[in-house]
N, C-alpha and C positions, 0 to 999 in steps of 0.2 A: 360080475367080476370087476376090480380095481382096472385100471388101467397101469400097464406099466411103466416105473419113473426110471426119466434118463437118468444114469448113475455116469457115463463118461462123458463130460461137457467139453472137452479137449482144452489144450493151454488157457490159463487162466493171467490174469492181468499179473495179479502176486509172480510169476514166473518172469516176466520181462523186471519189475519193478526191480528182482533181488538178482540180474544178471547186470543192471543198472551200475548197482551199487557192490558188486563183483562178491554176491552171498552164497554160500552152499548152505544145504539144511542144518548142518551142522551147526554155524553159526545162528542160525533160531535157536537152535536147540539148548545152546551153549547160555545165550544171553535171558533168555527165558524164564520167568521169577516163578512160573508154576510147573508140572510138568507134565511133559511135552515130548513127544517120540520124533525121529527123522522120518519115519513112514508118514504122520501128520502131515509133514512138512510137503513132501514128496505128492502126498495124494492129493493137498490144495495145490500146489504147479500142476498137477496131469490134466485136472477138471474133474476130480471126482466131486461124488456131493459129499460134502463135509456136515455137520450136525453146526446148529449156533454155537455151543460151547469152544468146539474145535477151530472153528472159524475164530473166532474171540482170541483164544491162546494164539492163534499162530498172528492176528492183526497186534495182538501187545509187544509179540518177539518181535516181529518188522519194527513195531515204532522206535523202541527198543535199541533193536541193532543199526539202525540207520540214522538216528538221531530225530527223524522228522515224525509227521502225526497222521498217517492214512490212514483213510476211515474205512470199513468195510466192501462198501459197494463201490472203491477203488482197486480193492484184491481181488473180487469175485463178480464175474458176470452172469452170474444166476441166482 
């Protein structure tokens, strides 16, 4: 049998970053050039695991909405 994978990593960096810059999901969601749900949004702040696709969209909305260029393993510490 597999072992099984943490799925709740608790607050994730992306979460301080977009209180930072005074961001609700909404705003990802809004500025977003692909698309893109507020539960994404949501479930990258809590610490879920995210897929690389989902991780991608939500690191392009940050760049995006905040003007500056964070790279992934600045959003996610897993």
């Amino acid at each position: 049998m597999s072992a099984e994978i943490e799925r709740n990593l608790g607050e994730q960096p992306i979460a301080r970053i977009m209180r930072e810059h005074n961001l609700k999901p909404h705003h990802l969601v809004a500025t977003s050039p692909v698309e893109m749900t507020h539960k994404m949004v949501s479930r990258a702040c809590k610490g879920r695991r995210l897929t690389s696709n989902t991780q991608s969209k939500v690191l392009q909305a940050l760049n995006r909405a905040t003007g500056k260029n964070y790279s992934l393993a600045g959003l996610f510490n897993y």
